[in-house]
N, C-alpha and C positions, 0 to 999 in steps of 0.2 A: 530255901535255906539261905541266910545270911550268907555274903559274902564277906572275909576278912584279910582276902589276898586274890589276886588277879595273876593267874599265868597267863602265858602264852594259848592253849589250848581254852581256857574259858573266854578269854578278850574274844578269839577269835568265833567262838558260840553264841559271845554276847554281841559281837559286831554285826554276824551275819544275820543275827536276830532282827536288826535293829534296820540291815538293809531288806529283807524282807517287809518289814513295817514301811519302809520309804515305798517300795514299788506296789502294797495294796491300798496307802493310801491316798487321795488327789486334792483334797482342802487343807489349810494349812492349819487347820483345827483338828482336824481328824488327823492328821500326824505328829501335829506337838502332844496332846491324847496319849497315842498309842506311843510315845516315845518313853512318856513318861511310865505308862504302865510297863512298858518292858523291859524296864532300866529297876523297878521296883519288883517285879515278879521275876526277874532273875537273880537275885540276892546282891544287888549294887546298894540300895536302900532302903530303910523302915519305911519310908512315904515318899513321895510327891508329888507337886504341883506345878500348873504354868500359870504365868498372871502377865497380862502386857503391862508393862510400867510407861506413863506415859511422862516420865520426869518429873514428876514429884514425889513423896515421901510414899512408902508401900503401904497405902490405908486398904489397898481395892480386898485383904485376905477376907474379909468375911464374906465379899462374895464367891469368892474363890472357891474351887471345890479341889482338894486333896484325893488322892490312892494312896491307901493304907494297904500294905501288905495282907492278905487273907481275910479283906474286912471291905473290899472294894471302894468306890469314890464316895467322900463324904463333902458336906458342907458344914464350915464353922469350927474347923479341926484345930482344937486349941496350940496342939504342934506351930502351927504356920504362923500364928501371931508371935510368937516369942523369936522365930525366926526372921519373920519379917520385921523386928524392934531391932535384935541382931544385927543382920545385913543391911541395915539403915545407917547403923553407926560405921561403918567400914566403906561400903557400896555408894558411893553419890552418880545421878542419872549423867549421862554423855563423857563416861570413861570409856577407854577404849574396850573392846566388847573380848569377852574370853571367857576364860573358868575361872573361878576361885575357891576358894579353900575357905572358913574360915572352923571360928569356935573351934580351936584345934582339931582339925579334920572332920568336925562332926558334919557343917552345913556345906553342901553342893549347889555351887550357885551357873547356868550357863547361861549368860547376857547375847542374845542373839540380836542383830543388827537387821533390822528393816527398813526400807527405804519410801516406801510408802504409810507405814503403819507405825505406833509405836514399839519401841524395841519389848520382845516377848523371852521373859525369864524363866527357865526354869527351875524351880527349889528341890533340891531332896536334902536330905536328913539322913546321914550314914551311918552305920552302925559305931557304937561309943567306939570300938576296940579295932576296927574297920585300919589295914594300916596298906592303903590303896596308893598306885603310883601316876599323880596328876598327869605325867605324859598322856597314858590311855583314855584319861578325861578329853584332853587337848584334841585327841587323834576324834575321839566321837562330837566334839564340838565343831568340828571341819566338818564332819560328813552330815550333823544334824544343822549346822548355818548351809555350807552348799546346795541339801535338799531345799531348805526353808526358801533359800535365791529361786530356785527353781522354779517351786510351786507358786510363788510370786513371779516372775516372769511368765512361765505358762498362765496362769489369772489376765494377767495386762495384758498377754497374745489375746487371749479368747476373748477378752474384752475389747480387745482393738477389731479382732478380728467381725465380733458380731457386733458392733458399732458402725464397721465398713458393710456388712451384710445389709443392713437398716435402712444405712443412708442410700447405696446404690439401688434398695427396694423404692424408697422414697423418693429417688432423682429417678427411678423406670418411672413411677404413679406419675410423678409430677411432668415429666416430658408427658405421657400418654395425655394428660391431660390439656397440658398445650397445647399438643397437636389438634387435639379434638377441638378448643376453644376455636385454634386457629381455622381448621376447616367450619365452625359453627361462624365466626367473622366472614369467613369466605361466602358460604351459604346467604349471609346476609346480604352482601352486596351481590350477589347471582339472584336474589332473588328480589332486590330492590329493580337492576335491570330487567327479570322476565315481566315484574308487573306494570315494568313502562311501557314492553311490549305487546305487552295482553290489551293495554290498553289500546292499543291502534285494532286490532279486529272487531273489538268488544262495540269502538266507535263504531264501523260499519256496519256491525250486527243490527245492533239497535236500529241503525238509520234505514236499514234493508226492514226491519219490521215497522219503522214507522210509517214503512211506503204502504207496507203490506195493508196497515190499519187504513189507510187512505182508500187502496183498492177495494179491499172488501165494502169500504161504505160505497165507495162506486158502485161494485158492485149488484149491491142490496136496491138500488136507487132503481138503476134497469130496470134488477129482475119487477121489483115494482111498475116501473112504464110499460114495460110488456104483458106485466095481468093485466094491466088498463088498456093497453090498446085491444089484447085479447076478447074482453070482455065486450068492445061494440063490435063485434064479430062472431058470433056463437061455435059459426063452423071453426074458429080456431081455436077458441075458448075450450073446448074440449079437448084437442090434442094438444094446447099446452098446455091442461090441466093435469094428464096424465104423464106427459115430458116429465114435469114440474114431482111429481107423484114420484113416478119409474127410478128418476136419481135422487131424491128424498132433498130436493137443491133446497130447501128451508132448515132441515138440519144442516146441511154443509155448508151455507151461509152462519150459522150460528156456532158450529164448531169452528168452523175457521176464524171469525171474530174472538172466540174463549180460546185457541191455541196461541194467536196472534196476540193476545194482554197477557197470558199466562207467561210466556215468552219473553217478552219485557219486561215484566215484571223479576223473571228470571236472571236477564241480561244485569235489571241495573242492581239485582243481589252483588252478581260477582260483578260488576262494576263497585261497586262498594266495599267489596271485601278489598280486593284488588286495588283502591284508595288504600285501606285502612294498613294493609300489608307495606305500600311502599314508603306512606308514613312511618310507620314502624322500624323498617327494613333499612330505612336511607342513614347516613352519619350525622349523627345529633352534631351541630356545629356549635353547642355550650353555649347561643347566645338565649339570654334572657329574654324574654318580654311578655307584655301581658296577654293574658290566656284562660281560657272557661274551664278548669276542674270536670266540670259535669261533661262536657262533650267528650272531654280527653278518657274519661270512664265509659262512658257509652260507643266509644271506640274500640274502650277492649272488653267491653260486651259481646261487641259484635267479632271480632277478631277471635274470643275461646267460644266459640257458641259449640264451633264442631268438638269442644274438650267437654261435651257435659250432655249426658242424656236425660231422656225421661223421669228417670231414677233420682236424678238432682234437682233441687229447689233453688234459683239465685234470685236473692231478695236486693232491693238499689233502693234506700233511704236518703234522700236528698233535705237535709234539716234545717237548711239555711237558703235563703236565696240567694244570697252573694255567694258564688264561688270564683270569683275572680282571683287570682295571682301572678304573680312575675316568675316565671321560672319556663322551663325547656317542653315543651309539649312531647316531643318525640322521647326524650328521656324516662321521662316521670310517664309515657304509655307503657315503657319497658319494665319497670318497677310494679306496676302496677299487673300486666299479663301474668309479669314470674310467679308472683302471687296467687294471681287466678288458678292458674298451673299449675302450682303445687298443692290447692289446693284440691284441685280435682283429681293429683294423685293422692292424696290424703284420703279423698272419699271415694274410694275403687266401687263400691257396693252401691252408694247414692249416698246422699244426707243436703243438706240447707247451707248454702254462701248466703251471710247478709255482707253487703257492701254499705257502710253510713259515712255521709257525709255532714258533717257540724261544726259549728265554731266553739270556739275557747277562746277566752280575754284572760290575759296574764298582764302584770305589771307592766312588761316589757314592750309586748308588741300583744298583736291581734293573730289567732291562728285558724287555720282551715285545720281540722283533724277529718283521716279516714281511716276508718276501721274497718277492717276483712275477719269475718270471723266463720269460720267452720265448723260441721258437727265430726269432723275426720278422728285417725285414729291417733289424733296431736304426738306430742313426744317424750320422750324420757329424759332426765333430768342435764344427766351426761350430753346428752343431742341436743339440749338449748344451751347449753354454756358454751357450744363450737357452731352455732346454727349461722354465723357469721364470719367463721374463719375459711378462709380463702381455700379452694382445692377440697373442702369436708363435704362429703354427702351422703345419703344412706342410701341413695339409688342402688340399683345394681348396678357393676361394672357394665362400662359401655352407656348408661343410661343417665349420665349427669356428667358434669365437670365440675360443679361446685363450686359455683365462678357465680349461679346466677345472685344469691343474697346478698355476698359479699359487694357483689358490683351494685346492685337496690342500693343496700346502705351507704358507699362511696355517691352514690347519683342523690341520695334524699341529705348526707351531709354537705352536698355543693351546693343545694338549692338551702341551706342554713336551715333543715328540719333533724327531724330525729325520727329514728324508728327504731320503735320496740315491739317485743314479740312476748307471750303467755301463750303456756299452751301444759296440758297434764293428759298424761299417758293416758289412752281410752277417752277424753273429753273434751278430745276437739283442741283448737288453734287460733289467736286474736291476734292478728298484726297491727298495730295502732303507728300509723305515720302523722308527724304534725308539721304542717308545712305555713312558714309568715306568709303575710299577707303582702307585707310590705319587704322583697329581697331587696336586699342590698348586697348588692353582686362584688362590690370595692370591699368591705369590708370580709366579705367570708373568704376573698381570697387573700386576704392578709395576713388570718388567722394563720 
């Protein structure tokens, strides 16, 4: 029922209504809404509306939607337009914010003040005969601007607040990850020192087996002179025959010669490896100079071999004879390993690394390109547009830093290359690095 006078006993039915509406609602959409429906379903008004004016002329009504008493929210409610032409001629944007009156008491205007938004009006439409006292307008425009302050500070808190939540998750991940870098730098130089030290036993090793191979030919040579002498002697020729028999001394000359090169052979494995590691291991000292491509790969051939089993195919295309260039050997081994590596977590199951090496002639200069391509289970589109950003990885926690691409692409842009990556979910993975032939170390650090 229409309202056409306000006591004391209704204000305060329609107040409490209206602070009810403050404390169920928490967006400030959801309570300008319900302000407006309870301010029209209590007989204050035929209709109304909220529209944010953002300081210009009121055009936004048509998309505005209206509460019509008994007819619930509409869109396009011819009402709002003639009031919005109305309130134009009287209303101009950045007056001081309040109630007003106009169309001789018909139009209810509340100009509410936002500080981050634009200011949010609400229209009613009072009844023709309506003879209402603006104080109680006044008094609910305090308590629906103060709610409005609120639910806008409470927004900024929670945004502040889970802004701060974000970033202290962010700065935990990115310490963890430091740390980790830092103990994996640590790891490097403990472990460039154990292979200097491996390397002093590894030397004796060997040289105790190459005495070994000595003795045994000694050996062999005896036992040889003693058939011979045995032999112009019959009477002894038979009990060394059966000596010779009893301890089977012809296999144990031959096994010990096949343990003795197996052995060595063994030694100068991890002699090798134990190279290839301190290389790796030691502090690239960034100087330049010329260098073979091919061996610097066949390095970290050797270095992932233990990352790849039966199950994997690794293919090495050398498609140029010339792989010569200026650039950091130890560097450009570490770009190249991460690759290997990640490749081989790529392919958990088995699949095919081709490795190709070729040149490309461009206007500019002459280039070595190498290609790593896998049959793994490549990436999503999402994961290549971050596949280079610093601290990003899909490992699982604890199992990457995310440090390794990012640092490839800083180490192949020092040496004046580029590297690019293609890769589609389920279809495998191409890294394509192109490196000059001719660095010019002055120039790229100038850039």
């Amino acid at each position: 029922m229409p309202l056409t006078h306000i006591d004391n006993r209704a204000e305060l039915r329609i107040t409490n209504t209206l602070i009810d509406t403050m404390c169920e609602t928490d967006t400030v959409a959801t309570f300008l809404s319900a302000t407006v429906t309870t301010l029209v379903d209590n007989g204050v008004a035929r209709w109304g509306a909220c529209t944010p004016h953002w300081k210009n002329p009121l055009t936004v009504h048509q998309m505005t939607s209206v509460y019509v008493r008994n007819s619930g929210w509409q869109s396009g409610y011819e009402g709002l337009s003639s009031a919005c032409r109305s309130i134009q001629k009287v209303l101009a944007p950045g007056q001081e914010q309040g109630v007003s009156l106009l169309e001789d008491n018909r139009l209810l205007v509340f100009r509410l003040a936002d500080k981050f938004d634009p200011e949010n009006w609400l229209i009613f439409e009072l009844e023709p005969d309506a003879n209402l006292s603006p104080a109680i307008f006044s008094r609910w425009h305090r308590m629906i601007q103060l709610r409005l302050n609120d639910l806008r500070q409470h927004a900024a808190f929670t945004q502040c607040q889970n802004r701060i939540e974000e970033m202290s998750r962010g700065l935990a991940e990115t310490m963890a990850q430091l740390v980790q870098a830092e103990k994996m730098s640590e790891l490097g130089k403990l472990t460039a020192g154990i292979a200097h030290e491996i390397n002093n036993p590894i030397g004796y090793i060997r040289s105790n087996l190459e005495s070994m191979t000595a003795y045994t030919t000694t050996f062999r040579f005896l036992f040889d002179q003693v058939r011979e002498l045995a032999a112009q002697h019959p009477e002894c020729a038979v009990k060394m025959q059966t000596l010779f028999n009893e301890h089977d001394c012809e296999f144990l000359l031959e096994d010990c010669e096949e343990i003795v090169d197996t052995n060595l052979k063994g030694i100068d494995r991890i002699s090798g490896i134990i190279s290839d590691l301190y290389a790796f291991s030691r502090r690239a000292d960034g100087n330049f100079k010329p260098m073979e491509l091919k061996s610097v790969i066949q390095r970290c051939l050797n270095l992932t071999r233990s990352r790849f089993d039966e199950t994997h195919h690794i293919e090495l295309k050398i498609q140029t004879e010339d792989t010569q260039l200026e650039g950091d050997p130890t560097q450009l081994e570490q770009v190249i390993v991460n690759l290997m590596v990640n490749a081989s977590h790529a392919m958990p199951g088995g699949g095919e690394l081709t490795i190709q090496v070729d040149d490309e002639a461009s206007a500019q200069r002459d280039w070595l390109v190498i290609t790593l391509t896998d049959t793994g289970k490549g990436m999503e589109t999402a994961t290549l547009k971050r596949v280079f950003t610093p601290f990003f990885t899909t490992k699982p926690k604890g199992q990457g830093t995310g440090l390794g691409l990012s640092i490839s692409q800083g180490i192949i842009h020092s040496h004046g290359g580029t590297i690019e990556v293609i890769s589609e979910a389920g279809k495998g993975t191409t890294f394509t690095i192109r490196l000059p032939r001719a660095h010019e170390a002055s120039a790229v650090s100038s850039d």
